[in-house]
C-alpha positions in Angstrom: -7.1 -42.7 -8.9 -3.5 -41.3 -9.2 -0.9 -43.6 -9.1 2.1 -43.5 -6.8 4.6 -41.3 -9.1 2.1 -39.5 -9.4 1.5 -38.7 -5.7 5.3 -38.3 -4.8 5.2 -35.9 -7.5 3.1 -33.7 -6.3 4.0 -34.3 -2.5 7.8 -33.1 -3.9 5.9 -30.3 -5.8 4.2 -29.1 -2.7 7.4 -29.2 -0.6 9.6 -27.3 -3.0 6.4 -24.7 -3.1 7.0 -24.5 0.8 10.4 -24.3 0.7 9.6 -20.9 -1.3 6.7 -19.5 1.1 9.3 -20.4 4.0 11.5 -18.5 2.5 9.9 -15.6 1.6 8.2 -15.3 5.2 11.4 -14.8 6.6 12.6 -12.3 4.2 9.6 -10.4 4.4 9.8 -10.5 8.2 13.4 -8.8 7.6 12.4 -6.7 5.8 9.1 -5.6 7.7 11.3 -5.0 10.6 13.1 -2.1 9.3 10.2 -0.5 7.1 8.4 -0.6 10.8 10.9 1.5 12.2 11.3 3.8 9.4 7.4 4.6 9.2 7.1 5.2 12.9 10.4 7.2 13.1 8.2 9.4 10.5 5.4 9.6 12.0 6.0 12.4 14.2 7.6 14.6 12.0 5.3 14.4 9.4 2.5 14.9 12.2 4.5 18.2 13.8 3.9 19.2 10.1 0.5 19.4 9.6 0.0 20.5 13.3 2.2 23.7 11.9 0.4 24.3 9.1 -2.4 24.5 10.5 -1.5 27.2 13.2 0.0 29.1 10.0 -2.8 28.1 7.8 -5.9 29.1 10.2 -4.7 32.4 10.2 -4.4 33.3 6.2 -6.8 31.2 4.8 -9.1 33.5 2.9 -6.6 36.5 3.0 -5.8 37.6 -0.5 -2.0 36.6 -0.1 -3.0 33.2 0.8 -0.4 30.6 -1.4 -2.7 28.7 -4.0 -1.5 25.5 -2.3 -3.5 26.5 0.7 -6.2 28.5 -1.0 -6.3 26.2 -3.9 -7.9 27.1 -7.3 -11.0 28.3 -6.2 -12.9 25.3 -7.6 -12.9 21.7 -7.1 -14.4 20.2 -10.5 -11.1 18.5 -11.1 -9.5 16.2 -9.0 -6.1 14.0 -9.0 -5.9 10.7 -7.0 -2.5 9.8 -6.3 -2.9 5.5 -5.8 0.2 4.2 -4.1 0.5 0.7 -4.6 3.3 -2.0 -4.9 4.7 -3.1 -7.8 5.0 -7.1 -6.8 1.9 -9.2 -5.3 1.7 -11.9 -3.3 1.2 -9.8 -0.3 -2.6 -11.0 0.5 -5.3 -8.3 -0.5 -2.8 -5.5 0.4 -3.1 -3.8 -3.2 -6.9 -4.8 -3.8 -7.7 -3.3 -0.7 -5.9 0.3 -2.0 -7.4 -0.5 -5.5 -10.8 -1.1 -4.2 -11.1 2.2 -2.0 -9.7 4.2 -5.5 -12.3 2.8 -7.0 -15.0 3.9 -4.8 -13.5 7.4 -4.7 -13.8 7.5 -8.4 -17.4 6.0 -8.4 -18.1 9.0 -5.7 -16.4 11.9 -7.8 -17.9 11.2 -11.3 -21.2 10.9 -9.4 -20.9 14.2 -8.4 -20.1 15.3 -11.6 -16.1 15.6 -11.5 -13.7 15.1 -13.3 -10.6 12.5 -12.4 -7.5 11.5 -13.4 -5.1 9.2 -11.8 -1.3 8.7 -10.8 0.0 5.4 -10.3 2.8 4.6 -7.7 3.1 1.3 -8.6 2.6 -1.2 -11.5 -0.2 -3.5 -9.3 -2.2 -0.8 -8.8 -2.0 0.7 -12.6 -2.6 -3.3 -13.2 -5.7 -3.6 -11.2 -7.7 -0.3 -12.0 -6.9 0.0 -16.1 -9.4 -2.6 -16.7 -12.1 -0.5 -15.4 -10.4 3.5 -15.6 -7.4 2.7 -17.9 -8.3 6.0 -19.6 -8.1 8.1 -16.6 -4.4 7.0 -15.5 -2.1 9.6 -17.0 1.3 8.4 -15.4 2.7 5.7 -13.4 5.5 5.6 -11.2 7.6 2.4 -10.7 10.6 1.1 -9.1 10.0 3.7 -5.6 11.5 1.7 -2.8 13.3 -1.4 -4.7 15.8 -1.3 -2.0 14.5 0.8 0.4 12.2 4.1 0.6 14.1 7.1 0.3 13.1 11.4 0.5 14.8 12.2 -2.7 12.3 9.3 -4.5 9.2 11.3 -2.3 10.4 14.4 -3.4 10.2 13.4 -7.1 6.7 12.8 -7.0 5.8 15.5 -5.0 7.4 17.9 -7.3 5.6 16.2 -10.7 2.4 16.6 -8.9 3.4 20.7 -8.0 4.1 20.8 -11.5 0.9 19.2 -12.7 -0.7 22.2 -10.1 1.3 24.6 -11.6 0.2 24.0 -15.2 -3.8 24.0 -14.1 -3.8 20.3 -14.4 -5.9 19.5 -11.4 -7.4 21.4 -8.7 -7.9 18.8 -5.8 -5.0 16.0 -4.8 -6.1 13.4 -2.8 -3.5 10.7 -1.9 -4.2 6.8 -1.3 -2.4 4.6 0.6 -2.3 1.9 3.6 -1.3 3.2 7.4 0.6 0.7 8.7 -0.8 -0.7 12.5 0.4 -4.3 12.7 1.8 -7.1 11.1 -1.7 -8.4 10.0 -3.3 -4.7 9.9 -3.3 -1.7 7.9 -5.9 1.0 7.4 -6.6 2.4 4.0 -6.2 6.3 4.5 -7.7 9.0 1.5 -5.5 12.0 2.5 -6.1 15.5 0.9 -2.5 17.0 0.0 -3.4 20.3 -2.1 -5.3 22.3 -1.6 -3.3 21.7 2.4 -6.5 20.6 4.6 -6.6 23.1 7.8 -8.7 22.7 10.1 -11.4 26.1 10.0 -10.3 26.5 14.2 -7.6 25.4 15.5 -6.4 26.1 19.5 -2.9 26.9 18.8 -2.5 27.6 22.9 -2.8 23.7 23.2 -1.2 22.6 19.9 2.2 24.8 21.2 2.7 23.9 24.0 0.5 26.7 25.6 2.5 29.8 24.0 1.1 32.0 21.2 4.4 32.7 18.5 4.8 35.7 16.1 6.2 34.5 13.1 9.3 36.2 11.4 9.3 36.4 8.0 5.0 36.7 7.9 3.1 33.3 7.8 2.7 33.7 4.2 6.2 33.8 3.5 6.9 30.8 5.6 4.0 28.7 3.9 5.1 29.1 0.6 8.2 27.2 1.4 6.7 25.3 3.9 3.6 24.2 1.9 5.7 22.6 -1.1 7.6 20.8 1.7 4.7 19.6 3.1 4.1 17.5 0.3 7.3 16.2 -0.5 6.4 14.7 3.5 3.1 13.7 3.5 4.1 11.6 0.3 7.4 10.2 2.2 5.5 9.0 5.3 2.8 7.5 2.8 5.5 5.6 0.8 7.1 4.3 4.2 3.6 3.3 5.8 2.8 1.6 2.8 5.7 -0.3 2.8 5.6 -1.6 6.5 2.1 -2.5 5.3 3.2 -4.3 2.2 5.6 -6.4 4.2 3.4 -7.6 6.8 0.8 -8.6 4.3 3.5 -10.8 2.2 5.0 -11.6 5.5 1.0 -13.2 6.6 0.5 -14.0 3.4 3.6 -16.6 3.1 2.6 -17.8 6.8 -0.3 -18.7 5.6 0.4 -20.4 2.3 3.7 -22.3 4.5 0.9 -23.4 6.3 -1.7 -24.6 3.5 1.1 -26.6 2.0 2.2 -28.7 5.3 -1.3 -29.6 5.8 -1.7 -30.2 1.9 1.5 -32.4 2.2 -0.3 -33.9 5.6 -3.1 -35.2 3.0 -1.3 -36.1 -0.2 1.1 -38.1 2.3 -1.9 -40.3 3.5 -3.6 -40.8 0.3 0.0 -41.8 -0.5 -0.1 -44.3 1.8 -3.5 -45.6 1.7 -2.8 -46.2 -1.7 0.5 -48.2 -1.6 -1.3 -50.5 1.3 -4.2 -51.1 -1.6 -2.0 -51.9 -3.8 0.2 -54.0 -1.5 -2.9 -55.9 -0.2 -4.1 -56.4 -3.5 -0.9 -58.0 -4.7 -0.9 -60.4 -1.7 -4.3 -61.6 -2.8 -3.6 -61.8 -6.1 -0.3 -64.2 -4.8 -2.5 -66.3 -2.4 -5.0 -66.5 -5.1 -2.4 -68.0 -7.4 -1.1 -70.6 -5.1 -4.7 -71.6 -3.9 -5.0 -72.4 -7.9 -2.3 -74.5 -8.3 
């Protein structure tokens, strides 16, 4: 049995352990706020931009002018995963949830016969899935949204992964990461960015508005600047959704663990006490005891 230093000890421990959670909660709830707002401010945009593409895309898909990000390589034996992670834990299963659908997207490419390689936004994901793929990780990326999630950082991996395009390097991207839906809820999303996923018929009457548009410059000259910029957003509103979603999982996370420790404190407190009545009570015996003697 532990004695009674003992058990304040660890009833102190436990408290200054809640103190933290407390703590952290709150800071994550801050901080969930505004990520919130910046992924649904987003949202729309980024939407309105595959909505376009696809109006532009339908129509010179399969043409012989047809941008390489749009047409692709012509094959699809090698593939690039983009895994967009955090780099700090303690946010629940947020980043083995992300790791775990990477690793069955790599489990269902190699079966097939493909080839993968992988880019790491963030050191718990590069953590998580070297022990099992450490050889297919090429680069990581960490530090993206220390503060708070900006384009220009967006833009930065977007335009290593056009490079890695440009030099042959891949010929399918596919981008993971968690849509945020509530503060206990995110959905893992495996997004194609390259080659640009349009639809193979798409009613542009409906999707504008009910007008049909001629384009000036020609659609292909407007996807090749829109295409690269498409990218730099898809990855922006990723980063952003992945954040909200990071903070509501700490933000549950520390709920729950403030929780566990005032009902662990609730038990070490009454084996506390049931202990320093056994002790009392066997001291009072031990003093009636002696006086019956003499």
């Amino acid at each position: 049995m532990a004695s009674l230093k003992d058990l304040r000890d660890r009833i102190g421990s436990v408290k200054a352990t809640q103190k933290i959670t407390s703590a952290m909660k709150m800071v994550a709830a801050a901080k969930l706020r505004r990520a919130q707002e910046q992924a649904e401010a987003a949202r729309p945009y980024a939407e309105r931009m595959e909505r376009m593409l696809a109006s532009l895309g339908t129509s010179v898909r399969g043409t012989p002018g047809a941008p390489p990000l749009l047409a692709g390589t012509g094959n699809d034996q090698r593939h690039l995963i983009i895994l967009a992670t955090a780099d700090r834990g303690l946010c629940g299963g947020f980043n083995t949830n992300l790791v775990r659908r990477a690793r069955a997207l790599i489990i269902e490419l190699q079966a097939a016969g493909q080839d993968v390689q992988l880019l790491c936004v963030g050191r718990k994901g590069r953590d998580s899935i070297r022990r099992d793929y450490g050889s297919l990780i090429g680069e990581t990326i960490e530090g993206i949204g220390r503060k708070a999630v900006v384009f220009e950082e967006a833009d930065g991996i977007a335009a290593r992964v056009r490079e890695m395009f440009d030099a042959g390097e891949f010929d399918v991207c596919t981008l993971i990461y968690a849509k945020f839906k509530s503060a206990i809820s995110n959905e893992i999303q495996a997004q194609q960015l390259i080659p640009a996923p349009i639809p193979e018929a798409s009613d542009d009457a409906d999707d504008l508005g009910g007008a049909v548009y001629e384009y000036e410059p020609s659609e292909e000259e407007i996807l090749v600047d829109l295409l690269p910029r498409n990218i730099s957003v898809q990855i922006y509103r990723a980063l952003l959704e992945n954040a909200a979603s990071e903070h509501g999982a700490r933000m549950a996370a520390m709920d729950n663990a403030t929780r566990n420790a005032g009902e662990r404190i609730k038990g070490l407190t009454l084996t506390y006490n049931r202990t320093r009545q056994a002790m009392i009570t066997n001291e009072l015996i031990e003093i009636i005891s002696g006086a019956e003697a003499l």
